[in-house]
Every structure is written in structure tokens, then in C-alpha cells.
C-alpha positions as CSV (number, residue, x, y, z in Angstrom):
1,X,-118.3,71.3,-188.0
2,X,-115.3,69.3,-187.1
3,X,-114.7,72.2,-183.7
4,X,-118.6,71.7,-183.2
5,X,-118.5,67.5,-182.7
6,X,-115.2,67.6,-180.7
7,X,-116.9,70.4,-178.2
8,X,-119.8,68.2,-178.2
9,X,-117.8,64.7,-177.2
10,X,-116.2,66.6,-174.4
11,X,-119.6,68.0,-173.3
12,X,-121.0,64.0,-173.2
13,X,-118.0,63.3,-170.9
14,X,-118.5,66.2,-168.6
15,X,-122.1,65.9,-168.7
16,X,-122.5,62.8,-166.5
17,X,-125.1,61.1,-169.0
18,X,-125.1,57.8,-170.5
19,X,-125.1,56.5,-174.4
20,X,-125.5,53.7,-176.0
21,X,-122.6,51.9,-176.8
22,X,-120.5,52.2,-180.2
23,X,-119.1,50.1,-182.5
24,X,-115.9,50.0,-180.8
25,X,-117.5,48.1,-178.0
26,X,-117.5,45.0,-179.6
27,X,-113.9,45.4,-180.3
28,X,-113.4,45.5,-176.5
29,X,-115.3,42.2,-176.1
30,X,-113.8,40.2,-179.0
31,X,-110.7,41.4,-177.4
32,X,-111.4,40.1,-173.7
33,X,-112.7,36.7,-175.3
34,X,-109.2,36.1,-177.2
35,X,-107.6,36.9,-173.9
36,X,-109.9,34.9,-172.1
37,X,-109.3,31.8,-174.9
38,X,-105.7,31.9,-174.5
39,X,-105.7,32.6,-171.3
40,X,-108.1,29.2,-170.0
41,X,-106.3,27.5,-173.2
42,X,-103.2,27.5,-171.4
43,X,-104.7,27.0,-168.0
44,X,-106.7,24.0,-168.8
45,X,-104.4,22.3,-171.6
46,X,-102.5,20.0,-168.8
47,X,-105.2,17.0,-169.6
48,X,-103.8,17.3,-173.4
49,X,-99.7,17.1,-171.9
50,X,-100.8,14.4,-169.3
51,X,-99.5,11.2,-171.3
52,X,-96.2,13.2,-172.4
53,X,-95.3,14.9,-168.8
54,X,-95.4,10.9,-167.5
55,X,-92.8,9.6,-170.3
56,X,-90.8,13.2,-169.0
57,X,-90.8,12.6,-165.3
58,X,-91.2,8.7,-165.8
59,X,-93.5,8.2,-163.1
60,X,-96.8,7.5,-162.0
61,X,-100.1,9.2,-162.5
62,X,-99.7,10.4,-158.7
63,X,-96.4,11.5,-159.0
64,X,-96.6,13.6,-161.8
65,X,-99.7,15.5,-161.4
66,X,-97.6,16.2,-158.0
67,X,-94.4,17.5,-159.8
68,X,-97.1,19.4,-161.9
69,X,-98.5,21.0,-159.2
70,X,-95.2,21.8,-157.2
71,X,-94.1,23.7,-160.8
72,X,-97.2,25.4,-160.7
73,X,-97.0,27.1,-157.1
74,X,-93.0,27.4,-157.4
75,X,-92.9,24.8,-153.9
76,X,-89.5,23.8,-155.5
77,X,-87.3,25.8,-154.2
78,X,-89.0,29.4,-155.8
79,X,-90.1,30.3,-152.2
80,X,-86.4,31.0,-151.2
81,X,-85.7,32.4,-154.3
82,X,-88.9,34.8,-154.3
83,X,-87.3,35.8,-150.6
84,X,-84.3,36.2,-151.9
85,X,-85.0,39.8,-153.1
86,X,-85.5,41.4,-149.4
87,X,-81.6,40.6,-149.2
88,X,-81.6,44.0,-151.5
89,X,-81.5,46.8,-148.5
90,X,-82.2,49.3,-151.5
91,X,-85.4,46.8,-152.5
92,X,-86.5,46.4,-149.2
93,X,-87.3,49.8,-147.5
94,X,-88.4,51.2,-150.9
95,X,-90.8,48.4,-151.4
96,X,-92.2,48.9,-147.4
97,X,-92.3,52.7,-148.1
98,X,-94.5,52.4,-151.5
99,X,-96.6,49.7,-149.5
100,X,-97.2,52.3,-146.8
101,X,-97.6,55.1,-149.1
102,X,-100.2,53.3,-151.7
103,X,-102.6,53.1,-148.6
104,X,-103.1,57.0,-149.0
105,X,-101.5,58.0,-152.7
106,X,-104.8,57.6,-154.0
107,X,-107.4,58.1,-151.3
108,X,-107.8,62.4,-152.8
109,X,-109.0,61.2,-156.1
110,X,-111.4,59.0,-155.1
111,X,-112.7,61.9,-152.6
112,X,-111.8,64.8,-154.4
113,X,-115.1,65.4,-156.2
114,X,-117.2,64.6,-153.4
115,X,-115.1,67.1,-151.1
116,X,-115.6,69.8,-153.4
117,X,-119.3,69.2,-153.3
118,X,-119.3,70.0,-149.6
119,X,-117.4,73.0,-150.5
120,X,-120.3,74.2,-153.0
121,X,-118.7,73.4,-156.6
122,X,-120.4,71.4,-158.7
123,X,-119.7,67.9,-159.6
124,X,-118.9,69.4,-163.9
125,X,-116.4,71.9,-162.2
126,X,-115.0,69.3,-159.8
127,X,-114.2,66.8,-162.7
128,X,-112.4,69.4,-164.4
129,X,-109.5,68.7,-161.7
130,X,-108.5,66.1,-163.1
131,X,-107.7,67.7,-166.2
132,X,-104.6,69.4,-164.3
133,X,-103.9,66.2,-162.5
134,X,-103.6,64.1,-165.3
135,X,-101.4,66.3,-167.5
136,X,-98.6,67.2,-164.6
137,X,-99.0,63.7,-164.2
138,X,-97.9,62.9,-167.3
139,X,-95.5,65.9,-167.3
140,X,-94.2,64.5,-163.8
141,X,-94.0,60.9,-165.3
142,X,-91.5,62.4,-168.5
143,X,-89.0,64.5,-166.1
144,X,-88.6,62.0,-163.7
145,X,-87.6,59.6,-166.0
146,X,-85.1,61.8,-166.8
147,X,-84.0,62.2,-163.5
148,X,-83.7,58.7,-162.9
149,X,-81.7,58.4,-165.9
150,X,-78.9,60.8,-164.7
151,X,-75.8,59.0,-163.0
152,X,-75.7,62.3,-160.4
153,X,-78.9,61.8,-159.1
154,X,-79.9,59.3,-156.8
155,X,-83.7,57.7,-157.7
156,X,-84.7,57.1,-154.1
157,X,-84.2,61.0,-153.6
158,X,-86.4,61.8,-156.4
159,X,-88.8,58.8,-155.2
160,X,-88.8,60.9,-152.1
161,X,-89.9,64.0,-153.5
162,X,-92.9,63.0,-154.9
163,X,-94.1,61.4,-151.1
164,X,-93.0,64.7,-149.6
165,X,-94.7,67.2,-152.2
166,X,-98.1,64.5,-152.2
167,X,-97.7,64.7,-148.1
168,X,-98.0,68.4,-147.9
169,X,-100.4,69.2,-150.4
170,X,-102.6,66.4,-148.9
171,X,-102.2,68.0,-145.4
172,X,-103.0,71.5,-146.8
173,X,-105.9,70.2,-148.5
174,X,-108.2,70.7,-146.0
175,X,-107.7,74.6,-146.0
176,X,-108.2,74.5,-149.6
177,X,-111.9,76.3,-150.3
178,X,-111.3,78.5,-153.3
179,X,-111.7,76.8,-156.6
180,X,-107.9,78.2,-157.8
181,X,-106.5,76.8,-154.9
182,X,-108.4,73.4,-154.9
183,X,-106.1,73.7,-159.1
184,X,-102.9,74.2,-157.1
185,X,-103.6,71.3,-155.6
186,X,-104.5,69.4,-158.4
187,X,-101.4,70.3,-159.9
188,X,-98.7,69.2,-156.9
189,X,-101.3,66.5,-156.4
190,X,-100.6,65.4,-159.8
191,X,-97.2,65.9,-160.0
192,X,-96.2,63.9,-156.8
193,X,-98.4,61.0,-158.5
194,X,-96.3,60.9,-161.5
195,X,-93.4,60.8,-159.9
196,X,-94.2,58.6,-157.4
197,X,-95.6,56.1,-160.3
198,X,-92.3,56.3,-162.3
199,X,-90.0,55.9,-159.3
200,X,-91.8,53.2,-157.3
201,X,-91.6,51.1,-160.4
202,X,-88.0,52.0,-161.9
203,X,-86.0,51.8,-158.4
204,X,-87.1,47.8,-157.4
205,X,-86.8,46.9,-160.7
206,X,-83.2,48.5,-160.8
207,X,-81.5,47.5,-157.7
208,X,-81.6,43.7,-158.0
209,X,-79.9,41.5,-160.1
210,X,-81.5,40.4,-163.8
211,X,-83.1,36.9,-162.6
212,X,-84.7,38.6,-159.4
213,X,-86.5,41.4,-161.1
214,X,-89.5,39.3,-162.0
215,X,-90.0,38.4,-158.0
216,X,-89.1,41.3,-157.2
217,X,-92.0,43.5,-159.3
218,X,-94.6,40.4,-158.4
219,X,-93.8,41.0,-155.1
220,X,-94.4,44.6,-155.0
221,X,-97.6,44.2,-156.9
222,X,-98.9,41.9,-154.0
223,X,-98.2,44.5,-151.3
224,X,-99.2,47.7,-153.6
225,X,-102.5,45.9,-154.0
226,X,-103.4,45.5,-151.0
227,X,-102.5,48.8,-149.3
228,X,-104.4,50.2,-152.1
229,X,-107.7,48.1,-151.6
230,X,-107.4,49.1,-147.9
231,X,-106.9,52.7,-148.0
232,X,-110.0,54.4,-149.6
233,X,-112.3,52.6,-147.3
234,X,-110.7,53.6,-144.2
235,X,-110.5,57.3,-145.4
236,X,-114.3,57.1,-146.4
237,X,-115.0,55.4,-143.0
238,X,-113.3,58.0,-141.1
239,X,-115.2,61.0,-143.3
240,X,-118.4,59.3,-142.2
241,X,-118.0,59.0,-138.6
242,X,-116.7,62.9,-138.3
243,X,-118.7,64.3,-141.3
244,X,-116.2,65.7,-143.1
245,X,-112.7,65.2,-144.7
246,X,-110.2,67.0,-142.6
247,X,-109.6,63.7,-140.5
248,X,-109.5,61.7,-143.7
249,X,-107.0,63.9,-145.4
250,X,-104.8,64.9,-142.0
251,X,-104.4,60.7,-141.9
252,X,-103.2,60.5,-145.6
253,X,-100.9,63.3,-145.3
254,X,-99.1,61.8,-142.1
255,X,-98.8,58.3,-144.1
256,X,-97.2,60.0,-147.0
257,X,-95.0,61.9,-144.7
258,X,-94.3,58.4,-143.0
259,X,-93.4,56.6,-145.9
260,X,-91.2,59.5,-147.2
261,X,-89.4,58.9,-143.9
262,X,-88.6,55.1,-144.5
263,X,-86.3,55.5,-147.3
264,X,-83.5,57.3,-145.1
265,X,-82.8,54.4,-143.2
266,X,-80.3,53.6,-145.9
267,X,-78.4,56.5,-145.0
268,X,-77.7,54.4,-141.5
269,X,-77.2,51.4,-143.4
270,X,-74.7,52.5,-145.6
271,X,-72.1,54.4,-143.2
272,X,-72.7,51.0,-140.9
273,X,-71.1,49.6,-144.2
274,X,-68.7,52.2,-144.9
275,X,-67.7,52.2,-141.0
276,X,-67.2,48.4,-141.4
277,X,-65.4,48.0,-144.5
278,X,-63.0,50.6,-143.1
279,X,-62.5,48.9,-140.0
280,X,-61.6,45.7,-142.1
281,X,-59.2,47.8,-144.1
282,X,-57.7,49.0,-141.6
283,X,-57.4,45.6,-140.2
284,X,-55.8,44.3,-143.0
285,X,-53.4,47.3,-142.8
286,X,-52.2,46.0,-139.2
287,X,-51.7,42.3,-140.3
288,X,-49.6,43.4,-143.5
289,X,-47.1,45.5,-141.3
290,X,-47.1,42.5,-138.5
291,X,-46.0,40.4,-141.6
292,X,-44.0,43.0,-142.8
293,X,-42.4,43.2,-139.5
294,X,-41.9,38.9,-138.8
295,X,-40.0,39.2,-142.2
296,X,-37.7,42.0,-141.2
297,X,-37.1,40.3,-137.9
298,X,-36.1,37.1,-140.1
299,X,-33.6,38.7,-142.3
């Protein structure tokens, strides 16, 4: 009995049909209220601190729904600080390559069922793809962590990886019309997503200092959002003006490909460092044997 109701859960997610709601429902909206409380409680509590910010800033009414407002948006002195972060070379190209690559990262599984529709599947067999995607995902997600952990590898490489392996299988996508290769791609597609999730969130978050990393994740957010809100639009605008994918998929390959690219302009930046510490070394080399040399010539 116990096989029987499992097999028939799955079927109700597979079968495209809608229930009534459970029990658990209402869990899910008592939930959102609470946050919702606290969340407005906090918003909307200034009226309730208005008396006792005045005795703290010892000013007017004017003045200290001003120096309210200024802590609100950060205008004192946060902006500078928030800018602070693209001082990080590390932070900076990683952050403009995830921005780039988020515009096409997820533009295949919003398509993906639809595609294979045009190819004759069914919808039921095309959702099944995400079965593979989600667990190399998560598999992906585990070993990269690992990876990132090891003081012999470097994270941007294996951030790298998962653009490169997302960029190709994207690009070969299109020449995918067999069911067992559309589960190949499912499974590089889901492994250069797990990867790419793990990395793009470790790396900024590990190459600035501890009072930056807040700015410095917000600030990634921001971008990541709005590549993302951009990209799945423009790939379903181009699949309607040609009628079909290819375009759509060719274009998210070559921005993967492109933001795998960005990254190795820290390779420049750091033998321009190494070049110019050695020049300074050497440098300092010269000026000790000129002093070296004065002093012989005074004794």
C-alpha cells in the first residue's frame, strides 16, 4: 500500500493536473503573515522611536526624520563604501562574468520542455529531464564544494568549468533530437548549473575582506537579477521571430562561452603585478648597493 500511494504522488506531479489544496497550505500562509508582521512591524515602527531618535540626535523634527532617512538609504558615507568592493580585481571580473552568464544560465530550462515538444516528446517525458538535472545538480553542488575547499585548486578555475561545460552543451543542444541525448544534456546541463551556483556564490564572498562581504553579495544580487529577468525574454523573442530554438540556444551558448572568457583577465592582471613588484625589487636592490657603495667611499 505504502509503494502504491508514493507511485500515485509522483503520478499527480507528472500528470499536469490540479488538486485541492492540503493542510499544509495553511502552514504556508500563517508562515508568510508572520513574515509579513515582522517584516512591516519593523518597517513602520519609526512613528513609535520618533520622540526617542529626537533626544538621540537632539534636533528638530526636520532634522531627524532627515538623519533617519540618510540611515535608511546608506547616503552617509555607505555609497563609497558599497563601491569599495570593485577595488577587489578577483570580485570584480567574477561578478561581471556571473552578471553576463545569468542572462543565458537559465534560458534551457525555461525552454527545455517546450523544445522537446517541437521535437515530438511529450510534455510527461520532457519533465522527466529535470529529474537528471536536478540530481547532478546537486551532485555538482557537493564536489565543487570540495574543490573550492582545496588550497591547490584555484575556485575561479572551477567557476570556469561549469561556464565552459554549460557553453558547449548549450551550443550542441540544438543537434540534440534523440530522447538519450536530450539526458546527456540534462546531465552536463545540470552539472555546469551546480557548479556554477556554488562558485558564483563562494568566490565574491571569499575574496574580500569580512566588513565588505555583505556589499559585496548585495551587490551581486542586484546585477544577477537583472541579467536573469532579461535573458528568458530575449531568447523566447528570438525563438518567435525564427520559429525555432537554434538561434535562441546558439546566443546562450556564445554568452556562456563569453563570460567563461572574462575571468582570465586576471591572468594579465597579476603578471602586470608580479612584473611590477619585481621591478620595485629590483629597484630597491640598486639603491641598497648605491648606499652600500657611498659608505665604502666614506670609510
Amino acid at each position: 500500500m505504502g509503494e502504491e500511494n508514493t507511485f500515485k504522488k509522483l503520478k499527480r506531479i507528472f500528470s499536469g493536473k490540479r488538486f485541492q489544496d492540503s493542510s499544509w497550505s495553511w502552514v504556508v500562509c500563517i508562515s508568510a503573515t508572520v513574515c509579513n508582521a515582522i517584516n512591516l512591524g519593523f518597517t513602520l515602527s519609526f512613528g513609535v522611536l520618533f520622540p526617542e531618535l529626537m533626544r538621540h540626535f537632539n534636533a528638530t523634527r526636520e532634522r531627524t526624520e532627515l538623519e533617519t532617512l540618510e540611515q535608511q538609504v546608506g547616503s552617509k558615507g555607505r555609497i563609497s563604501f558599497y563601491c569599495s568592493v570593485w577595488t577587489y580585481p578577483v570580485y570584480t571580473f567574477v561578478v561581471i562574468s556571473v552578471s553576463v552568464a545569468s542572462f543565458g544560465m537559465f534560458i534551457p530550462q525555461l525552454n527545455l520542455v517546450k523544445y522537446c515538444e517541437d521535437l515530438g516528446i511529450t510534455a510527461q517525458s520532457a519533465s522527466r529531464l529535470f529529474i537528471f538535472i536536478g540530481l547532478t545538480s546537486s551532485l555538482a553542488r557537493i564536489l565543487s564544494g570540495k574543490l573550492c575547499n582545496s588550497p591547490t585548486i584555484n575556485p575561479v578555475f572551477v567557476y570556469q568549468s561549469s561556464l565552459f561545460i554549460g557553453g558547449v552543451s548549450v551550443l550542441l543542444l540544438p543537434y540534440a533530437t534523440k530522447y538519450w541525448a536530450l539526458v546527456v544534456f540534462s546531465c552536463a546541463y545540470g552539472t555546469s548549473d551546480g557548479i556554477f551556483i556554488s562558485t558564483a556564490n563562494y568566490i565574491p564572498l571569499s575574496c574580500v575582506d569580512e566588513k565588505r562581504k555583505t556589499a559585496a553579495f548585495c551587490i551581486e544580487c542586484l546585477l544577477y537579477s537583472f541579467s536573469v529577468a532579461t535573458g528568458g525574454p530575449i531568447a523566447g523573442l528570438m525563438a518567435d521571430q525564427t520559429g525555432n530554438y537554434t538561434s535562441s540556444f546558439k546566443m546562450t551558448g556564445g554568452v556562456l562561452m563569453l563570460a567563461f572568457v572574462i575571468p582570465f583577465a586576471l591572468i594579465f592582471i597579476n603578471r602586470r603585478k608580479s612584473s611590477s613588484q619585481s621591478n620595485s625589487a629590483g629597484q630597491e636592490k640598486c639603491v641598497t648597493r648605491k648606499q652600500q657603495t657611498l659608505l665604502l667611499e666614506q670609510m
